[in-house]
PDB file of N, CA, C and O in Angstrom:
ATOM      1  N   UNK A   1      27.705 -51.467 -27.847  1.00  0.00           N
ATOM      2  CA  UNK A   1      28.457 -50.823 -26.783  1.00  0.00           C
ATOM      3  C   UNK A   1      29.939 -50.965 -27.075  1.00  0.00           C
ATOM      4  O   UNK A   1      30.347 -52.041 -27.512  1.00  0.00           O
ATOM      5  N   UNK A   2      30.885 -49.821 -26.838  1.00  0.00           N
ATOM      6  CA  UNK A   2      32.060 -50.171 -26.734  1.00  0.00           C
ATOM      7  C   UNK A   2      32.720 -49.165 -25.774  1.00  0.00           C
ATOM      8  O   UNK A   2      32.240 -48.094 -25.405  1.00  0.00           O
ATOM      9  N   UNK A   3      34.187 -49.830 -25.357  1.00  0.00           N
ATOM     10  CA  UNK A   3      34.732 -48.820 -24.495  1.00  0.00           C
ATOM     11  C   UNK A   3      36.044 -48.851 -25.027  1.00  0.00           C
ATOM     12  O   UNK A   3      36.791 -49.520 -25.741  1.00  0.00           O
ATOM     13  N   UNK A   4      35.962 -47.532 -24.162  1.00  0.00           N
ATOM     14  CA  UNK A   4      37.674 -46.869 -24.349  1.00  0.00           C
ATOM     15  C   UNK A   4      38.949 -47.160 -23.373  1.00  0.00           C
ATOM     16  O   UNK A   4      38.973 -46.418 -22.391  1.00  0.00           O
ATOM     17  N   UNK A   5      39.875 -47.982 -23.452  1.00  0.00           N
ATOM     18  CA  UNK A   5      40.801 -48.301 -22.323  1.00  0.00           C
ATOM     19  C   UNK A   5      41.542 -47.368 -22.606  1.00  0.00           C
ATOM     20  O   UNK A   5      41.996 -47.295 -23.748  1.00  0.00           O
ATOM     21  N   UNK A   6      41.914 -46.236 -21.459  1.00  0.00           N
ATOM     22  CA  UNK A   6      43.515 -45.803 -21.745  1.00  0.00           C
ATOM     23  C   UNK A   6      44.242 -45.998 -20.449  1.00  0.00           C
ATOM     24  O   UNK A   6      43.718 -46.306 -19.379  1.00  0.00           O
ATOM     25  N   UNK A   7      45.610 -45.763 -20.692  1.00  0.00           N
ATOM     26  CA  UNK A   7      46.449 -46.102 -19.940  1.00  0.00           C
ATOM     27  C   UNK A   7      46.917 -45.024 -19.261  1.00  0.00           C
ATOM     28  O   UNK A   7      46.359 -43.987 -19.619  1.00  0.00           O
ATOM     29  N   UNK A   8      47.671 -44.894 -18.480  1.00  0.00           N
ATOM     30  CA  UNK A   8      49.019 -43.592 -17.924  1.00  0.00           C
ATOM     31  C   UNK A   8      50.051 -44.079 -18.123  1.00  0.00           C
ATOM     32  O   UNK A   8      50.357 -45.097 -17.501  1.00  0.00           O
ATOM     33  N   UNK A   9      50.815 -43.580 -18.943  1.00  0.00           N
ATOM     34  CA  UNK A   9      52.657 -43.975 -19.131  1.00  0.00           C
ATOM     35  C   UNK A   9      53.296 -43.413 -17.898  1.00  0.00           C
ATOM     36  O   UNK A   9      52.712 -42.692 -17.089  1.00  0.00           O
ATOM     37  N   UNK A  10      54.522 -43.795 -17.824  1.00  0.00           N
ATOM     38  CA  UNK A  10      55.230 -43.465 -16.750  1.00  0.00           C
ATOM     39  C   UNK A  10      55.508 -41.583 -16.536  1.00  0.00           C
ATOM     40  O   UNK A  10      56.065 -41.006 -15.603  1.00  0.00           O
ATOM     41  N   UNK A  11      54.846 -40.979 -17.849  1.00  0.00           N
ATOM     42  CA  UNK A  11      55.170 -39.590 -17.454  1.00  0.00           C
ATOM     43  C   UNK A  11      53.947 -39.399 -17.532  1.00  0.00           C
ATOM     44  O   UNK A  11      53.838 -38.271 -18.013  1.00  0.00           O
ATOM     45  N   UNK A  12      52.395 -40.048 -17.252  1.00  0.00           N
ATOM     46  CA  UNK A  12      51.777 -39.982 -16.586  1.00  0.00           C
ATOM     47  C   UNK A  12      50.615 -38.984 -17.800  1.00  0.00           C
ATOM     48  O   UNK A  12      49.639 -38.240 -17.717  1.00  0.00           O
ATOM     49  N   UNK A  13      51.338 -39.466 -18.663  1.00  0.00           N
ATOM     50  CA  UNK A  13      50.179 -39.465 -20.447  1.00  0.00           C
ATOM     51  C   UNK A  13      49.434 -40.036 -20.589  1.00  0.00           C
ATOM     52  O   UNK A  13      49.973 -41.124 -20.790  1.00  0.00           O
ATOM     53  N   UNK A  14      47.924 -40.243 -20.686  1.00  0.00           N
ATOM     54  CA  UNK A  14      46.781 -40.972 -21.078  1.00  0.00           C
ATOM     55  C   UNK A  14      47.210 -41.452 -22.682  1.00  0.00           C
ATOM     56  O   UNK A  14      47.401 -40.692 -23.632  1.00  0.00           O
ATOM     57  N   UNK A  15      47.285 -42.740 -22.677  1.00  0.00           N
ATOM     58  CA  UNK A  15      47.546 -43.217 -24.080  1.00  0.00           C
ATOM     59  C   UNK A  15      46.187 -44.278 -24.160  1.00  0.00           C
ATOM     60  O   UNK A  15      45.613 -44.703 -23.158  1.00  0.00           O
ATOM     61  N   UNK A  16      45.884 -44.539 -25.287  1.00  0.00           N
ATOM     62  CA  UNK A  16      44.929 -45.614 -25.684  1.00  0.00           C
ATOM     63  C   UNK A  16      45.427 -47.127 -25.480  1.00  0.00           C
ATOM     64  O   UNK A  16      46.506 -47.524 -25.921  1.00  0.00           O
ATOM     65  N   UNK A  17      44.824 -47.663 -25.003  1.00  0.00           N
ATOM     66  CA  UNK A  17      45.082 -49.375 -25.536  1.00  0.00           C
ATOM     67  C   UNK A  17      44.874 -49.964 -26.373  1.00  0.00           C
ATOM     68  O   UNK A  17      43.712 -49.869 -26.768  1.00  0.00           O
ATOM     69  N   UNK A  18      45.690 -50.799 -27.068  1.00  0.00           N
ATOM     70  CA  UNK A  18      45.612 -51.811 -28.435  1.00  0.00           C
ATOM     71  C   UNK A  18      44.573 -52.081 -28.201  1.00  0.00           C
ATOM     72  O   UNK A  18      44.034 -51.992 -27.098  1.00  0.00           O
ATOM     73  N   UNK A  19      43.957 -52.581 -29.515  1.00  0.00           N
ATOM     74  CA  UNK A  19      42.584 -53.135 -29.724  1.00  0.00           C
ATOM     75  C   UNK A  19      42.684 -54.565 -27.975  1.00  0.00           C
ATOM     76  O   UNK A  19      43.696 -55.152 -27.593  1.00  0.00           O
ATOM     77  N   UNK A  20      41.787 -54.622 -27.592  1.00  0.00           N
ATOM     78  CA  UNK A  20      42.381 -55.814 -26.732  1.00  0.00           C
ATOM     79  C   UNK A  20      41.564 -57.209 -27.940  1.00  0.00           C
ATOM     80  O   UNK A  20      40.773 -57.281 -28.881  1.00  0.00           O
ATOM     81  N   UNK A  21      42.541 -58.206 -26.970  1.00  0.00           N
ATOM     82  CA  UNK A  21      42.224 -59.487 -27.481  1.00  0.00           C
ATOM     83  C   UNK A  21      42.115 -60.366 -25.978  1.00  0.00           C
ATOM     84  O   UNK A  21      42.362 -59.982 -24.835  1.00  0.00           O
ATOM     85  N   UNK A  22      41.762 -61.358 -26.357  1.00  0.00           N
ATOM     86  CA  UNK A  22      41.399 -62.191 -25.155  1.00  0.00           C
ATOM     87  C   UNK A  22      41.988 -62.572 -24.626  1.00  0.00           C
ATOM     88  O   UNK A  22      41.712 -63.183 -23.593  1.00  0.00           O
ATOM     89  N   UNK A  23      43.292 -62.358 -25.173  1.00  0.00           N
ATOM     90  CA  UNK A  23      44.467 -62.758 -23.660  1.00  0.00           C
ATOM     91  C   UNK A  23      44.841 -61.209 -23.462  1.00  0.00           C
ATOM     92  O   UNK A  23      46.029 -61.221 -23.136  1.00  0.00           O
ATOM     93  N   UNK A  24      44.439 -60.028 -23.501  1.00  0.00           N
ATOM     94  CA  UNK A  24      44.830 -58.862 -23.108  1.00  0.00           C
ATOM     95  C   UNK A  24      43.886 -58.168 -21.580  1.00  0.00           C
ATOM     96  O   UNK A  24      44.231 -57.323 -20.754  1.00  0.00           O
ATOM     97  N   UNK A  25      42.853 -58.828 -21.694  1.00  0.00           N
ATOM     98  CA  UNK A  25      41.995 -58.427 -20.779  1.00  0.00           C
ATOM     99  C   UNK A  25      41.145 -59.689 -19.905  1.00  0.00           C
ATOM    100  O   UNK A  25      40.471 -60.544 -20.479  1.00  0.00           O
ATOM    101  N   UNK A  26      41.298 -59.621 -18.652  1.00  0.00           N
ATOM    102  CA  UNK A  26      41.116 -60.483 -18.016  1.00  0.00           C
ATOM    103  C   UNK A  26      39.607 -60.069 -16.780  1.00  0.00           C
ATOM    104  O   UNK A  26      40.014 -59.524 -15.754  1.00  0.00           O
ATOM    105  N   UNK A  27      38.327 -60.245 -16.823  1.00  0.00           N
ATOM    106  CA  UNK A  27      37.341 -59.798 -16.028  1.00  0.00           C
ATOM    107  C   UNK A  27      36.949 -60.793 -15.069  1.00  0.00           C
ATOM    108  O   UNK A  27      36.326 -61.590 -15.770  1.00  0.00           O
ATOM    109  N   UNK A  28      36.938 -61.079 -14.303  1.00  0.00           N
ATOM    110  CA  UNK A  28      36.217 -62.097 -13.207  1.00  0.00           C
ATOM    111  C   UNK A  28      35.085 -61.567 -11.918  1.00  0.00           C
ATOM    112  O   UNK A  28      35.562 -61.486 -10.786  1.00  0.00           O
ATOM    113  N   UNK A  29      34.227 -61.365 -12.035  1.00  0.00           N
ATOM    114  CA  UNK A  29      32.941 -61.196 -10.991  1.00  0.00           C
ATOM    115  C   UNK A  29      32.612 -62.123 -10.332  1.00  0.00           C
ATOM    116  O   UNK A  29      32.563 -63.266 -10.787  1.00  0.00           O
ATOM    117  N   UNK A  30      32.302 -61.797  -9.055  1.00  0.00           N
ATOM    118  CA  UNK A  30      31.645 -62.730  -7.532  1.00  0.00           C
ATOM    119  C   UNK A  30      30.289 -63.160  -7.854  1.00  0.00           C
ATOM    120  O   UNK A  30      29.627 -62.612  -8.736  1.00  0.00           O
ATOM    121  N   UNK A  31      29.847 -64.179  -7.117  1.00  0.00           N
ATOM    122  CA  UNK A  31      28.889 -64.586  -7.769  1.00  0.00           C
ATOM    123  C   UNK A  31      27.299 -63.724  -7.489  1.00  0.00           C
ATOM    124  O   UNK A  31      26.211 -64.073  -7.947  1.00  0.00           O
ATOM    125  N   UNK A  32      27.615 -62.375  -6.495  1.00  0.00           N
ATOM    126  CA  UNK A  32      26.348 -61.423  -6.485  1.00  0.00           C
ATOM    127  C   UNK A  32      26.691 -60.119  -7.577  1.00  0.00           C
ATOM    128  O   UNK A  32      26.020 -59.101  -7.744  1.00  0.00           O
ATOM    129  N   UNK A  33      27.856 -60.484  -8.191  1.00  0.00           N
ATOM    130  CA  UNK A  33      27.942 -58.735  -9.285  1.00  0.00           C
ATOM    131  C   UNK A  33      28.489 -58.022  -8.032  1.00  0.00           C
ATOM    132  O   UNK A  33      28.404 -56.831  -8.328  1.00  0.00           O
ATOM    133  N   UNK A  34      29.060 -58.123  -6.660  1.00  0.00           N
ATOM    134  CA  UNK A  34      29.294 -56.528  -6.054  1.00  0.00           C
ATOM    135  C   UNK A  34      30.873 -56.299  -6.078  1.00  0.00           C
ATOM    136  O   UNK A  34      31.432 -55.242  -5.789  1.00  0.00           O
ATOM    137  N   UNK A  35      31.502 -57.516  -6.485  1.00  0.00           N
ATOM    138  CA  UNK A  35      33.159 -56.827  -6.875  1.00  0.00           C
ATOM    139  C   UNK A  35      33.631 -58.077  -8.160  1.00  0.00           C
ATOM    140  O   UNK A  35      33.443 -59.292  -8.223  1.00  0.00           O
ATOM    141  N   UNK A  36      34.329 -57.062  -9.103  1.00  0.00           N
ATOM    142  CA  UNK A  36      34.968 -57.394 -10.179  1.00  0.00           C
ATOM    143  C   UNK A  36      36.561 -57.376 -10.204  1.00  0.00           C
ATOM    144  O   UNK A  36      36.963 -56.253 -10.509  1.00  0.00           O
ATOM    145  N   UNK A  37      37.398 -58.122 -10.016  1.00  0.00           N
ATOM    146  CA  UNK A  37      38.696 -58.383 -10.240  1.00  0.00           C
ATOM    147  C   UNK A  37      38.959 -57.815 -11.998  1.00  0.00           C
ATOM    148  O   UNK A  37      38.078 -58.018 -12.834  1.00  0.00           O
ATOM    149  N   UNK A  38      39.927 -57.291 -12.267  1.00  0.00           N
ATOM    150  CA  UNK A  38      40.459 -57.363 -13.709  1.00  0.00           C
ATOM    151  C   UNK A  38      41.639 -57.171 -13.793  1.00  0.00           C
ATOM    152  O   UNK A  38      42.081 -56.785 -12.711  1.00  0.00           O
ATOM    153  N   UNK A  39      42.553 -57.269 -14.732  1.00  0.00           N
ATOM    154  CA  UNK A  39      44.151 -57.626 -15.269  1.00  0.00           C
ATOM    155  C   UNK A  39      43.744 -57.091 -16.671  1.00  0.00           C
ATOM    156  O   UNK A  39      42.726 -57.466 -17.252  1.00  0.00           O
ATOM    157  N   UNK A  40      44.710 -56.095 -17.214  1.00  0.00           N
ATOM    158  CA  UNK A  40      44.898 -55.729 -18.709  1.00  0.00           C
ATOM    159  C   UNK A  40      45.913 -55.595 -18.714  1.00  0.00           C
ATOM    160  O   UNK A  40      46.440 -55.640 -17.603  1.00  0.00           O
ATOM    161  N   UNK A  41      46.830 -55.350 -19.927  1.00  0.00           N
ATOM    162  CA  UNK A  41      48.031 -55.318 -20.477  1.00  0.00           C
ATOM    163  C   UNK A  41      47.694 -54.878 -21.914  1.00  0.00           C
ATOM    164  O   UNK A  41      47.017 -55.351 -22.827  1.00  0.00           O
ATOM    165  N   UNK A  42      48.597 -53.556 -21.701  1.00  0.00           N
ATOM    166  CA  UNK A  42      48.655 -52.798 -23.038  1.00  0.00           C
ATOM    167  C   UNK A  42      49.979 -52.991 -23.835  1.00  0.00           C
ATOM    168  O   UNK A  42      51.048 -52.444 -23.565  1.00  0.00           O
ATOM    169  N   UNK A  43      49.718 -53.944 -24.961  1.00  0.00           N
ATOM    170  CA  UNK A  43      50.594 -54.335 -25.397  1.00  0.00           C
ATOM    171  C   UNK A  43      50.008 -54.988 -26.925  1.00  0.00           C
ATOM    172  O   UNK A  43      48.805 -55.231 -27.025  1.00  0.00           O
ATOM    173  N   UNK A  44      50.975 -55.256 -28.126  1.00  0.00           N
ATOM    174  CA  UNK A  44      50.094 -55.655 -29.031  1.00  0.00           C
ATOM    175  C   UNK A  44      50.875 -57.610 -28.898  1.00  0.00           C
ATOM    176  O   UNK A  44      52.006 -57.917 -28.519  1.00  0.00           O
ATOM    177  N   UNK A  45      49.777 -58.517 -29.355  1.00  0.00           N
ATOM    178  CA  UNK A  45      50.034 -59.812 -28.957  1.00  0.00           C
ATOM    179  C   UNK A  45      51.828 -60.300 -29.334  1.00  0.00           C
ATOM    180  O   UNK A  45      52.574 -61.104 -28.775  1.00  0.00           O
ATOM    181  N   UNK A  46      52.014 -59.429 -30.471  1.00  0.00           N
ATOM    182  CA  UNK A  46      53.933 -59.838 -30.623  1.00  0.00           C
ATOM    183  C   UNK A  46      54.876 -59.167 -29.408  1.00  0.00           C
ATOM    184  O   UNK A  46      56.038 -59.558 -29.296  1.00  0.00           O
ATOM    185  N   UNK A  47      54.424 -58.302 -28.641  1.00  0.00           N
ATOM    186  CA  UNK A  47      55.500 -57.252 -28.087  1.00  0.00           C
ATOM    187  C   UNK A  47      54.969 -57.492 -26.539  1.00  0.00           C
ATOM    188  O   UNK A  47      55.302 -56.645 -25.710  1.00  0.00           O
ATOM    189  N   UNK A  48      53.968 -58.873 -26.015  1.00  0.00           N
ATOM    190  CA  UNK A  48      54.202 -59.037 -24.651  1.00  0.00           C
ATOM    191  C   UNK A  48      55.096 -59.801 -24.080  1.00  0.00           C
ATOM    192  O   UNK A  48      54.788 -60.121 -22.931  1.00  0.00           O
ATOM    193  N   UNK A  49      56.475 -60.367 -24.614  1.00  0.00           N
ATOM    194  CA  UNK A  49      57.240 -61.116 -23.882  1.00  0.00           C
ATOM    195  C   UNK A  49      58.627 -60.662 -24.035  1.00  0.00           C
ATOM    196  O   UNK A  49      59.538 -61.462 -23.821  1.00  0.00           O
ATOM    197  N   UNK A  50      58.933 -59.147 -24.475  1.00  0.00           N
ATOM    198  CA  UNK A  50      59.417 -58.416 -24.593  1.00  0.00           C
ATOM    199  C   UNK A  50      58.957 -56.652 -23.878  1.00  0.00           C
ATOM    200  O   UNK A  50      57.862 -56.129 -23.670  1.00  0.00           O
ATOM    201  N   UNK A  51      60.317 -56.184 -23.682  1.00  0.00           N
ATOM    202  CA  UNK A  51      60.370 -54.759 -22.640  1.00  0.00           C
ATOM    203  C   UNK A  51      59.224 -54.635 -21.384  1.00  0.00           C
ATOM    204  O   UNK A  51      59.025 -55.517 -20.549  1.00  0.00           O
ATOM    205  N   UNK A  52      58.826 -53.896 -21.425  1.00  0.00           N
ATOM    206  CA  UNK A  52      58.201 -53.568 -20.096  1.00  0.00           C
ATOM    207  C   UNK A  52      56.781 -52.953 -20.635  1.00  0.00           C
ATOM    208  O   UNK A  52      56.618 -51.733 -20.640  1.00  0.00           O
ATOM    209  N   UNK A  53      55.471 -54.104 -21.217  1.00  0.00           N
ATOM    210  CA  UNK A  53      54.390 -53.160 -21.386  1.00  0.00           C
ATOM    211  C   UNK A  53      53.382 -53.146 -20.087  1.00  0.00           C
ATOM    212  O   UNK A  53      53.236 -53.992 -19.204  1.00  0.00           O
ATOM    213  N   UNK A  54      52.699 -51.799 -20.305  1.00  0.00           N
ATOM    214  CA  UNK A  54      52.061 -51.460 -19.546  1.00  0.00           C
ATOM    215  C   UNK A  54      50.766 -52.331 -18.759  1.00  0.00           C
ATOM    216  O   UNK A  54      49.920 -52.935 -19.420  1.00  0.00           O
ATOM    217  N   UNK A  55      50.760 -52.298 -17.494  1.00  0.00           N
ATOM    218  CA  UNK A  55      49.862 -53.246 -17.060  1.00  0.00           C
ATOM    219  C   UNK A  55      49.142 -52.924 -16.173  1.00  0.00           C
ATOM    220  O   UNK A  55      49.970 -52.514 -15.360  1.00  0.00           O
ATOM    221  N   UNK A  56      48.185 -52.802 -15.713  1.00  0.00           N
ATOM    222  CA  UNK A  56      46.711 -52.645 -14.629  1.00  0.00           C
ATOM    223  C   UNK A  56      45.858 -53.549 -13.954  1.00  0.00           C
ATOM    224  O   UNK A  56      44.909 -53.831 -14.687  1.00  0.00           O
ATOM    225  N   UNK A  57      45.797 -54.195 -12.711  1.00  0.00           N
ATOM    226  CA  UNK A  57      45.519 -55.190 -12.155  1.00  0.00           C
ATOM    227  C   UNK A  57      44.607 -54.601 -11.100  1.00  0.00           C
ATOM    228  O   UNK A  57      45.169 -53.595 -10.668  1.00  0.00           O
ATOM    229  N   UNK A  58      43.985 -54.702 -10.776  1.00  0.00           N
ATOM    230  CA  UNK A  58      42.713 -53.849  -9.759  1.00  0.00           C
ATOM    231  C   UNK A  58      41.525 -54.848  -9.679  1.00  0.00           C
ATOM    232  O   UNK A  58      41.281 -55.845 -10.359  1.00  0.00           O
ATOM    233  N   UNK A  59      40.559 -54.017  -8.166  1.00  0.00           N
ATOM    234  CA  UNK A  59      39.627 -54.827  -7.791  1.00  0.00           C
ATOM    235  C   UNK A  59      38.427 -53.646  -7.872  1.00  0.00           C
ATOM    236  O   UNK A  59      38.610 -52.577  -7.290  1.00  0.00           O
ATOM    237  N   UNK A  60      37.497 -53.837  -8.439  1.00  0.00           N
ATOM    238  CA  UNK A  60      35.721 -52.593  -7.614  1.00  0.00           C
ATOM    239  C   UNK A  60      35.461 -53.347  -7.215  1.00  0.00           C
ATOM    240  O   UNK A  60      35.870 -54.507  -7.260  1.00  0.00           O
ATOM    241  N   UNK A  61      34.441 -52.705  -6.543  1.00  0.00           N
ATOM    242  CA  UNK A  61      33.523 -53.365  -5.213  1.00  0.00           C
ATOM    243  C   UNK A  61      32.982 -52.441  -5.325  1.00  0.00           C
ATOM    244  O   UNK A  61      33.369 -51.296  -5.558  1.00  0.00           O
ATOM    245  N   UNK A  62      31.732 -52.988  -5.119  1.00  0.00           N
ATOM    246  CA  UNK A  62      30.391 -51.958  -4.491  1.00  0.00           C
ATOM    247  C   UNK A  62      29.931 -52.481  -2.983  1.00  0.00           C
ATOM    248  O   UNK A  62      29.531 -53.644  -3.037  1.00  0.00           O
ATOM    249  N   UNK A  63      29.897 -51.992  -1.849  1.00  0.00           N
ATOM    250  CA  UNK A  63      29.808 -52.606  -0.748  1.00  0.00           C
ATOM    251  C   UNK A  63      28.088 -52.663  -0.211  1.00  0.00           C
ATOM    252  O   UNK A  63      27.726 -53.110   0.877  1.00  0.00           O
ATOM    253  N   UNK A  64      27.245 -52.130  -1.207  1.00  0.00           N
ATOM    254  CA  UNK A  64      25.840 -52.304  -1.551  1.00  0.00           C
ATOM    255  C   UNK A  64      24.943 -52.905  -2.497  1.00  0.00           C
ATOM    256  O   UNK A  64      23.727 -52.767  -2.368  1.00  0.00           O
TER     257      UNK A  64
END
């Protein structure tokens, strides 16, 4: 299995995300599976403590 992350830039362009690495993507699930927290950052591991990379922080839920 694999997936595809893309992003929206600020003019609102679907761009791809760097390969992620394990500090790029962050998943945490409840302990029934019905909502998943996640944090990504599109950025390559030299260029996150520098400019402004792109970032996505969100919750799903399934309320069933």
């Amino acid at each position: 299995m694999s997936v595809t992350i893309m992003f929206a830039d600020e003019t609102g362009t679907l761009v791809q995300m760097f390969n992620p690495d394990s500090d790029s993507v962050a998943v945490r699930s409840s302990d029934d599976g019905r909502v998943v927290d996640f944090s990504m950052i599109n950025a390559a591991p030299g260029n996150r403590g520098s400019g402004s990379p792109t970032t996505a922080v969100g919750t799903i839920s399934c309320p069933q």
